[in-house]
C-alpha angles and dihedrals in degrees: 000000000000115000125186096263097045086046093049104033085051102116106217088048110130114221113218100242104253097208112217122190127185126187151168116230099185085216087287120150086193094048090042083052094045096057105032079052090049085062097059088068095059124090094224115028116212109271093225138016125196099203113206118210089004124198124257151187106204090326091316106146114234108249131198123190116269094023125093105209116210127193134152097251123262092045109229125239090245101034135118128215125197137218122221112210094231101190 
């Protein structure tokens, strides 16, 4: 019977690949737009994407179809929020 650590000690096991994006946004909406429709073109979008200096509508977060955004409001002036990638 297969238990979690035979299942994932096991050598020749394949990870499923986890993407991870970070970027800084310099509190531009175009540069925020650029990237999250760059995404669109890839195959597999990142998973996740930490957004440094987002930008923001009284402390609205920006949002982009098929990503949940998630922040602690109000969003600090040094936080980052991140962007799940919701298929």
């Amino acid at each position: 019977m297969e238990n979690f650590f035979t299942r994932y000690t096991d050598s020749s096991a394949v990870f499923p690949s986890f993407p991870i994006v970070q970027h800084n946004c310099r509190g531009s909406w175009d540069v925020f737009l650029s990237l999250f429709h760059s995404f669109t073109m890839l195959p597999d979008p990142p998973l996740l994407v930490a957004i440094q200096d987002p930008p923001s509508r009284r402390s609205v977060l920006p949002s982009f179809p098929g990503f949940i955004s998630f922040a602690p409001l109000p969003l600090a002036a040094h936080g980052v929020p991140f962007m799940f990638h919701a298929p």
